[in-house]
N, C-alpha and C positions, 0 to 999 in steps of 0.2 A: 504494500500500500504506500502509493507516495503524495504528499502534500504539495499545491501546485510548484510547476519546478520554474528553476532561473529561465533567462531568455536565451535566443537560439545560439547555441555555439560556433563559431567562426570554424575551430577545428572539429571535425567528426571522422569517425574511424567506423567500420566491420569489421567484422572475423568472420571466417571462414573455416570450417572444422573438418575434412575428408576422412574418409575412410566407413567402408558397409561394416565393420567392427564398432564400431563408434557409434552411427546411424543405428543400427541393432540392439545396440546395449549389451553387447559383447564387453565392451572395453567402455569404462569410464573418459568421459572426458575430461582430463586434465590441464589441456592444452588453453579452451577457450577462457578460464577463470582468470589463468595466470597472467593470460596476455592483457585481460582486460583491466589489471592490475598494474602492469606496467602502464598502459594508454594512460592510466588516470594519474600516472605518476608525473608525466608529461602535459598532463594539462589537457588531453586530448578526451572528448567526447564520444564513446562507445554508443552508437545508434542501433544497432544490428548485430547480432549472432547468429550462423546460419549453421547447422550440419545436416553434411551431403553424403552420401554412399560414393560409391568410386565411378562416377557415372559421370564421363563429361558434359553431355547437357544439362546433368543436373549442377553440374561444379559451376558450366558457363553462365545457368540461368541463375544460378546465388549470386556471382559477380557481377554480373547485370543488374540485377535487383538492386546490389550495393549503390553500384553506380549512380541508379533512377532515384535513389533518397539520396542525391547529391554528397558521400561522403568522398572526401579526400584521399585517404585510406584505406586499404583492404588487407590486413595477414590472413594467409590462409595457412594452414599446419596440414601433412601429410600429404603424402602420395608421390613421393622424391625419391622411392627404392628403384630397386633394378628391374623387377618385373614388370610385364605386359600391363598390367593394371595400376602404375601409378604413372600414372598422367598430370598430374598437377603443371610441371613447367608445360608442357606442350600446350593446355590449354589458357593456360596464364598467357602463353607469348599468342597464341592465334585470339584471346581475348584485347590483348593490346595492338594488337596490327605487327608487330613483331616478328620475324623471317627465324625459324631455329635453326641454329647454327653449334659444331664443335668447335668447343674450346681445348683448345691445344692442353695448354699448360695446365687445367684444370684437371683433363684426361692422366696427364701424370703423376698430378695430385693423389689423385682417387686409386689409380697403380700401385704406390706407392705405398698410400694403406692397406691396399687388401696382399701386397704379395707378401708378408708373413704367414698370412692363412695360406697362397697357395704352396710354401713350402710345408708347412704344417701339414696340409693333405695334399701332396703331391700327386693324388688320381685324378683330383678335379679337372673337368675341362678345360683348359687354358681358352680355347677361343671361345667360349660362351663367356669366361670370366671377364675378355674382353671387348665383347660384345658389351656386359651389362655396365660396365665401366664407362663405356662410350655413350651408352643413352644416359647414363647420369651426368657426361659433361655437356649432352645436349640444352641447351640453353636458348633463351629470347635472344635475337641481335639486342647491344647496346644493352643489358641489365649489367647490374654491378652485382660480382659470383662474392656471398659472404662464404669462409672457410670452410671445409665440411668439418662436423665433431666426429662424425664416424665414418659412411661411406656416403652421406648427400651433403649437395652444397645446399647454401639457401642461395634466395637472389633479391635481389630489387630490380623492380621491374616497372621502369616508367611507363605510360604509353607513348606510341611512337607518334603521337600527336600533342605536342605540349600543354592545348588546351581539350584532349579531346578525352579527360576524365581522371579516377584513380590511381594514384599508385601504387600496387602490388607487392608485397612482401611477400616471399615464400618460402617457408623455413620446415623442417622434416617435423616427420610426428612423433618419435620418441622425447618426451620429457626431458631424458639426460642430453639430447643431440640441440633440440629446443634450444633450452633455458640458458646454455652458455653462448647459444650465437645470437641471443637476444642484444647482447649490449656492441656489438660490430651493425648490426640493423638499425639500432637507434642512434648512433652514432653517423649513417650513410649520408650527403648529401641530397640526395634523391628524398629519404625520407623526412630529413628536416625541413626539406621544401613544401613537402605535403601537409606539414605540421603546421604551419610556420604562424597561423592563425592562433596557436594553442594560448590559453592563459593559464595562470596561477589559482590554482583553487588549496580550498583548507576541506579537511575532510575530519570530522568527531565521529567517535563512534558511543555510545550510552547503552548500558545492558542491564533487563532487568529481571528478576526470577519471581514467579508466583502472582503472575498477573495477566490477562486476559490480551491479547492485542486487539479486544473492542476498544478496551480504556485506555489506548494508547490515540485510536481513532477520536474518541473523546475529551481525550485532551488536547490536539490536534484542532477540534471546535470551539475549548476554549480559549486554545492561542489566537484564534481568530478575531473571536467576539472579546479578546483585552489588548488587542491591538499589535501583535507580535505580527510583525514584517516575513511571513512566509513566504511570498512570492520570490525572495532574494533567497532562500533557501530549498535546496533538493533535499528532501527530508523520506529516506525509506526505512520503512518496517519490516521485521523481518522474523517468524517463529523458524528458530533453529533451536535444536536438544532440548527442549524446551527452554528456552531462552529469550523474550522478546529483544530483537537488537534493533536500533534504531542509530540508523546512518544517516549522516547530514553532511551535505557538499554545499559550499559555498565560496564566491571569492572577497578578497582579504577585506575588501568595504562593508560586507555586510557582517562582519563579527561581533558588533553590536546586537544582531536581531537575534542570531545567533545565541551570544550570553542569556539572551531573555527567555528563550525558547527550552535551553538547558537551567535556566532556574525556574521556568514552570512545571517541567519534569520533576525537577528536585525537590519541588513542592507538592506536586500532587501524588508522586511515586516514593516519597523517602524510605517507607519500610522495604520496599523490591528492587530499587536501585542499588545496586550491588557495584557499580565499574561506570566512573565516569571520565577514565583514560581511555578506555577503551581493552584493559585487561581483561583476560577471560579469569572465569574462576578459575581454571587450570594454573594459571599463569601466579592466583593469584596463593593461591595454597601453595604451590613451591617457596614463593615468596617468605609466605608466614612461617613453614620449613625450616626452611633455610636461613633466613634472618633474626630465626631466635635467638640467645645466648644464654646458654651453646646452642646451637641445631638440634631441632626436633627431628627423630625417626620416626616413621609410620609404618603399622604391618596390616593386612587386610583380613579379615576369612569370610569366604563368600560364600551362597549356597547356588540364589538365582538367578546371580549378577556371573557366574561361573568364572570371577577373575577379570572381569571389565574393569571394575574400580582400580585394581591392582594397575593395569596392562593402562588406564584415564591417568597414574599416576608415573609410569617411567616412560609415557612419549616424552615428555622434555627433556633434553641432554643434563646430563649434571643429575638424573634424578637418583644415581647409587649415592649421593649426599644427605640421604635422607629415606631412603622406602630402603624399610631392611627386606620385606620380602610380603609374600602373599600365602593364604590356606584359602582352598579351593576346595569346600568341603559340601560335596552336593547329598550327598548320601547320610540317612541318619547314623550310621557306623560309621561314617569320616568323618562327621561332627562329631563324633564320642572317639574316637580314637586319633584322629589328626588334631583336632580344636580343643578336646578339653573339653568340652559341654558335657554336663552331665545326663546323662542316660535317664535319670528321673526327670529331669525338666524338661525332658521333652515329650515324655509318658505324660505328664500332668498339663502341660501347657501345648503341645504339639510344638512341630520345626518352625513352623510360621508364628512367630511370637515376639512379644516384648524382651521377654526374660530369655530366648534363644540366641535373637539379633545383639544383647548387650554379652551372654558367654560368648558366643563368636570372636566381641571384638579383643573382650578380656582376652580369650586364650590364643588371639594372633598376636597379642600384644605379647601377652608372657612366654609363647613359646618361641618367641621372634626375638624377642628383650627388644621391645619396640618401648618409644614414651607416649607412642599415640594406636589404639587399635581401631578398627572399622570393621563391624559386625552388617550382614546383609542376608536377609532371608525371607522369602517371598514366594509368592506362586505368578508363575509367568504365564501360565497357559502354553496351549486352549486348554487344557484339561486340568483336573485337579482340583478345582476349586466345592468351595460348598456354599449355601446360605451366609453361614458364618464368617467365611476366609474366603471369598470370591476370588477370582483371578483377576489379579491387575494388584492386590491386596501386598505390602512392603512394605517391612519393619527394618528400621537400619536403628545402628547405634555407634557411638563416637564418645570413646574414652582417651581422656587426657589427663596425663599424672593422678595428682590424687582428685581431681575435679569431679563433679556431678557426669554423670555418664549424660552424655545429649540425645535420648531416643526418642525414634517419633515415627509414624505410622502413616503413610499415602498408600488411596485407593491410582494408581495410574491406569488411562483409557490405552486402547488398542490393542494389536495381536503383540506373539509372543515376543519378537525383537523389541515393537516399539517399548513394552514394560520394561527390557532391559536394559535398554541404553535411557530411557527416563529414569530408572533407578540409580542407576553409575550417575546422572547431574545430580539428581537429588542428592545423594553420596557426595558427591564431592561440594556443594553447598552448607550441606551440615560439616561435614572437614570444617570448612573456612570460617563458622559459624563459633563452633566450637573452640578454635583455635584462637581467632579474634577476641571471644569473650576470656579466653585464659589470659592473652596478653594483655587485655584490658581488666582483669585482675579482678572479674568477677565471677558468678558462680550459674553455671549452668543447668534447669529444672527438667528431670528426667518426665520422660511422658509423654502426652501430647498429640495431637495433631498437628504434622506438617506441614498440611495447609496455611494453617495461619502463623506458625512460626517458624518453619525451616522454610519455606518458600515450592512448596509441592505444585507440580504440573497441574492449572486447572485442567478439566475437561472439555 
């Protein structure tokens, strides 16, 4: 959801995504996020994203399309290997009016890297390898060949009409080959001419847990109706992990309306406004971690989270600083013999419980010699559940030193993924929850509903 945006962009860009892996959802696409990441780093206005199968009419009519919304701009990613089916420069150059032609020294480029593998397997074909060699230095006349990372170049590829449209980027589809010839591309003359329009934008990000992205709509109406300057602000919403994020682009003149907009937030959100740098909670629990003194460790024991929370805690580099380890205790015999939960408590209480979710955390703490543990046990579905302990149904708990253990209970909506990875944020909110009120040196009340105190996913 966006709130109305700035005026028309001088510079605009597309992407262009190839590949029937991609198209099919075979293969993630990682290619168009990043790029449009970079665009907005530059100032440049991303208009259009397109993915296409490996089908040149459909690759010509996406760059056409680009075209007809007047963007300056076009990267497309993929279709720059050696086989019959990547076509990318061929239609890029018959796209720009461009005659393909070999490049000599290019051709030796690309030799050069692959002849280790042909000594390595010395059965291989030599003229096929040379063949496929040579349609990768086939290129547009007149583009400019960026380095290959592996075995494709990229290009820039003006048209051969100065005024007669976009200019083409065309860079390979692997990530690793991408991402380092990104900055030879943004660097090209060719391209900064295409740019040349771009401005200076600020871009905030504001994140908040335990609240509806209706009332973010809502507040949004009352920015309106108190006179906050929206029009000068691109303002998007966004539910991710259950997280309302809210991105705001603007440039450097309007950070006055801006300030206002982020202090009406801060006024009508303060108890679910959690990051108004723009940290995630991930980022923000290493933090507390880490910057204790001394340094806090954390251990986990999961039941229905099967080691999410754990796996939520060592993405960040640097995390053996602090996560001594994880119990991954799905079975009520791995909770009694991995974790430590007592075999009575969970006769008397069942696996899904208050007094389960707080032995978990106990017994990954102590059998970890952690100072912080993380109890997690729930039913995920589809099956499983009863009147009582529905599915969606998630008791966590969060012991720190001698502190009140912080437990708390969310019903979370959807099938069995979405419960899990809604459980692992929840988890990691009450982490940061619990952590914050220890350094702030007060005392944390076992219990509870979620909802209104740990910041649980509404429905």
């Amino acid at each position: 959801m966006s709130a109305p945006g700035v005026s028309a962009r001088q510079a605009r860009a597309g992407i262009v995504v190839t590949g029937t892996e991609v198209l099919s959802g075979r293969v993630s696409d990682r290619n168009g996020p990043w790029l449009a990441e970079r665009l907005r780093e530059l100032g440049v206005d991303l208009a259009h994203t397109a993915i296409v199968g490996d089908r040149p009419g459909d690759m010509e009519a996406a760059l056409r399309f680009m075209a007809e919304q007047g963007v300056g701009l076009i990267l497309t990613s993929g279709g720059l290997g050696p086989t019959a089916d990547d076509l990318t420069a061929e239609v890029v150059g018959r796209f720009q009016g461009r005659e393909m032609v070999v490049d000599p020294a290019l051709e030796e480029r690309i030799a050069e890297i692959v002849r280790p593998l042909a000594r390595r397997w010395p059965n291989l074909d030599q003229d096929a390898i040379r063949a496929a060699n040579r349609k990768q230095a086939t290129i547009p006349a007149g583009s400019a060949v960026l380095q290959p990372v592996g075995t494709a170049p990229g290009l820039v590829v003006p048209p051969a009409d100065p005024n007669g449209g976009p200019t083409v980027v065309v860079l390979p589809g692997p990530p690793r080959e991408l991402q380092p010839m990104w900055q030879e591309a943004a660097g090209s003359d060719a391209l900064r001419a295409a740019i040349s329009g771009a401005r200076v934008y600020r871009q905030s990000t504001l994140r908040l847990f335990g609240i509806p992205e209706s009332e973010i709509a809502e507040t949004l109406r009352v920015a309106e109706r108190e006179g906050v300057e929206l029009g000068a602000l691109e303002i998007t919403t966004c539910l991710k992990r259950g997280e309302i994020e809210i991105v705001t682009r603007y440039e450097p003149g309007a950070q006055s309306a801006y300030e206002a907009f982020e202090a009406l937030v801060e006024r009508r959100h303060a108890d679910t406004l959690f990051s108004r740098d723009g940290s995630t909670v991930d980022e923000q629990v290493a933090q507390l971690l880490r910057g204790s003194h001394p340094p806090l460790t954390i251990a986990t024991g999961e039941s229905c989270t099967g080691g999410l929370v754990a796996a939520r805690l060592t993405e960040r580099a640097g995390a053996s600083d602090y996560v001594k380890g994880g119990i991954m205790a799905y079975s009520n015999d791995a909770k009694v013999a991995v974790a430590g939960v007592a075999g009575e408590l969970i006769e008397a209480h069942g696996a899904v419980s208050e007094e389960v979710a707080r032995a978990l955390a106990d017994g990954a703490r102590d059998r970890l010699d952690a100072e912080v543990g993380v109890g997690v046990t729930g039913v995920a579905g589809p099956g499983g559940g009863t009147p009582e302990k529905p599915v969606g149904l998630v008791w966590l708990s969060v012991v720190v030193g001698d502190y009140e253990p912080l437990t708390r209970s969310v019903n979370l909506p959807g099938g069995r993924s979405d419960v899990r990875d809604r459980a692992t944020t929840v988890a990691m909110h009450l982490i940061r929850r619990a952590l914050t009120t220890r350094l702030a040196g007060g005392s944390a009340a076992a219990g509870g509903s979620a909802r209104s105190s740990a910041g649980a996913t509404p429905g």
